[in-house]
C-alpha positions in Angstrom: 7.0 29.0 0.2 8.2 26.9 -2.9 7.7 23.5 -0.7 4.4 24.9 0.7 2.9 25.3 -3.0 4.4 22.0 -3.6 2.6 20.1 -0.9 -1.0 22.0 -2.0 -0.6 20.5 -5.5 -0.2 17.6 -4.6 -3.1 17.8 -2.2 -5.5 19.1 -4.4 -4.2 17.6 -7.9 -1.6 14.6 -7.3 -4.0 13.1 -5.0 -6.8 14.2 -5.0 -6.9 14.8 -1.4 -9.1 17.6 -0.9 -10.9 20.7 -2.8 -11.4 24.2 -1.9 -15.1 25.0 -1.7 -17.4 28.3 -0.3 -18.0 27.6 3.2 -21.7 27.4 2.3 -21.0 23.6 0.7 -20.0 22.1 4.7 -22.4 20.9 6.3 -24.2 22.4 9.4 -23.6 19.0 11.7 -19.9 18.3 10.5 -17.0 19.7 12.8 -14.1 21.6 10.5 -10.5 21.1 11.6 -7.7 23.0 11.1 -4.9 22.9 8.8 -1.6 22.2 11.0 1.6 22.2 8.2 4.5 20.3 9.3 7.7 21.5 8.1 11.4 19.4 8.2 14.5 20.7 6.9 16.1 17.6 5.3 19.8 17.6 3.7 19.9 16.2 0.2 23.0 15.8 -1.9 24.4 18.5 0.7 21.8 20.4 0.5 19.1 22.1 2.4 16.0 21.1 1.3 12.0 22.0 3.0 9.8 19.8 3.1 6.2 20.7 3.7 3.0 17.6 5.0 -0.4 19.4 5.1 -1.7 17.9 8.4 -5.5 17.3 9.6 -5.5 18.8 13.0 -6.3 15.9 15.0 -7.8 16.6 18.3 -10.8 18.5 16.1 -12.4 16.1 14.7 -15.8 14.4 15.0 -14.9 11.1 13.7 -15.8 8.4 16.0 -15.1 4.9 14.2 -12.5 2.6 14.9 -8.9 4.4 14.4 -6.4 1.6 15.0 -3.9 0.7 13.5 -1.6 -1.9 13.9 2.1 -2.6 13.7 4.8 -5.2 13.5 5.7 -6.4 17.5 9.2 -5.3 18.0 10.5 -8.8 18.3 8.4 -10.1 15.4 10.8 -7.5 13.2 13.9 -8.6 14.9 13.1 -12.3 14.1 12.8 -11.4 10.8 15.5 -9.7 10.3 17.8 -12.3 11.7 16.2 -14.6 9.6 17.3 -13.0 6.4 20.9 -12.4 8.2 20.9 -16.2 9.0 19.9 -17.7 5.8 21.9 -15.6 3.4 18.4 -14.7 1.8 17.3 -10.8 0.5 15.7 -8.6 1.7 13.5 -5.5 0.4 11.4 -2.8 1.6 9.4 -0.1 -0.3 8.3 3.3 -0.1 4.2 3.4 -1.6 4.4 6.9 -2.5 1.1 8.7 -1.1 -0.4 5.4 -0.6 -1.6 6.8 2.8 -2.9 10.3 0.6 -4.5 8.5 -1.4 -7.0 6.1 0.1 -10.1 6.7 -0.1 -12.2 7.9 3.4 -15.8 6.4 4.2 -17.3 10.2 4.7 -15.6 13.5 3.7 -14.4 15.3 6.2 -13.7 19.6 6.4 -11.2 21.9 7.5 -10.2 25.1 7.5 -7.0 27.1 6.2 -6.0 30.2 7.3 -5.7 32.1 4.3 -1.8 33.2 5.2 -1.1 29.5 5.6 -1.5 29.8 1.7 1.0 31.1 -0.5 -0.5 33.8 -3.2 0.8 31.5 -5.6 -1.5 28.8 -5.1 -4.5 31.2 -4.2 -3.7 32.8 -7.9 -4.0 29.3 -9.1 -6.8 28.2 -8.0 -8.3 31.4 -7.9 -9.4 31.0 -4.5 -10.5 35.1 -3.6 -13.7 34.3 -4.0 -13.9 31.5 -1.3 -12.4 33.0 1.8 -14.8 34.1 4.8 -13.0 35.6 7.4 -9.6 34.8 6.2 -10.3 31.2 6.3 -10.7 29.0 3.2 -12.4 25.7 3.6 -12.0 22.5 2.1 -13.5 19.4 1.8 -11.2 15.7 2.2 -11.9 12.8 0.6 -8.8 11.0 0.7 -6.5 10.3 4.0 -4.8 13.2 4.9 -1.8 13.1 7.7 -3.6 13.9 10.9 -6.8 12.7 10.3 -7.3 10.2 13.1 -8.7 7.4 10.6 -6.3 7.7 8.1 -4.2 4.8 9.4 -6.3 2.4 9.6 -8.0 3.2 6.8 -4.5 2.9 4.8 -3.6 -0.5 6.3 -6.9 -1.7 5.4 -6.3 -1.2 1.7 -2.9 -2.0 1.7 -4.3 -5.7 3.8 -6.6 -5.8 0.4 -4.1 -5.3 -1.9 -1.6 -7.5 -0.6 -4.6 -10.4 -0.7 -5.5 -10.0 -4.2 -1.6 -10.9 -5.0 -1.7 -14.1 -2.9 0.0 -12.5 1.0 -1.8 -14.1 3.8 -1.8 -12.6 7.0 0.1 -15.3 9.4 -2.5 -16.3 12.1 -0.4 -16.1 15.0 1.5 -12.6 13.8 0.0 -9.8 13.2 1.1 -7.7 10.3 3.8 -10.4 9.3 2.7 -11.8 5.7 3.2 -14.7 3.4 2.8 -15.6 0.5 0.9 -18.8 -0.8 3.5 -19.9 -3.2 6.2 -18.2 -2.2 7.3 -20.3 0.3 10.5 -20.9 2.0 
């Protein structure tokens, strides 16, 4: 429960993922989803540890733009790395936390929650009675959510922007291997 009230404030105040509102708000012609947690026991410091990810489910959902995402070929990463191994050069890698929560979608989308997916905690505070319609509260996403089929590629496409505006260059040939203008080798 403790991870599950975790994950919904950071949902609805960290990010600024989503917001509980009356049922009445979503529109007639949009499809709501439903709210699928995931939740992974991890070990930290010997300990266990829950983790709960609010998840979008997926295969309810009326989106229908462009949802790819692309990825580093296999060998493209295993050049690399033997590159670095090679040359005696560094090597770094970083962990954008809730990037991917928080960009931006085109058009909100909705879904539902099941109000014992919510812990009284969290429906204390955010005073939430008031909102429920047979035991379901509704929210509204404006931010990529895990799930939520465009999410990806909406992510890379920001992170593509932001790596631009700090002089990384796509390389023609490669996708999703970058360099850097002055940077060079």
């Amino acid at each position: 429960m403790k991870a599950a009230c975790s994950e919904f404030v950071r949902l609805v105040e960290t990010t600024e993922t989503m917001t509980f509102i009356p049922h009445s708000q979503k529109p007639t012609d949009r499809l709501a989803s439903y709210y699928n947690p995931q939740i992974k026991l991890k070990i930290k410091n010997g300990v266990e540890v829950y983790r709960v990810r609010g998840t979008y489910g997926g295969n309810k959902s009326d989106y229908e733009g462009d949802v790819t995402a692309w990825t580093a070929d296999l060998s493209t990463v295993k050049m690399l790395l033997n590159s670095v191994i090679s040359t005696d050069s560094q090597w770094m890698t970083a962990d954008i936390t809730d990037f991917y929560l928080g960009t931006p979608l085109e058009r909100p989308e909705y879904m539902r929650i099941h109000r014992k997916q919510i812990p009284q905690e969290i429906q204390t505070k955010y005073n939430l009675t008031s909102l429920w319609k047979d035991d379901q509260f509704m929210v509204k996403i404006v931010k990529g959510i895990y799930g939520l089929p465009q999410a990806g590629k909406l992510a890379q496409e920001r992170l593509f922007k932001h790596l631009s505006e700090h002089g990384y260059y796509e390389c023609p040939n490669t996708p999703c291997l970058f360099r850097h203008t002055t940077l060079q080798p």
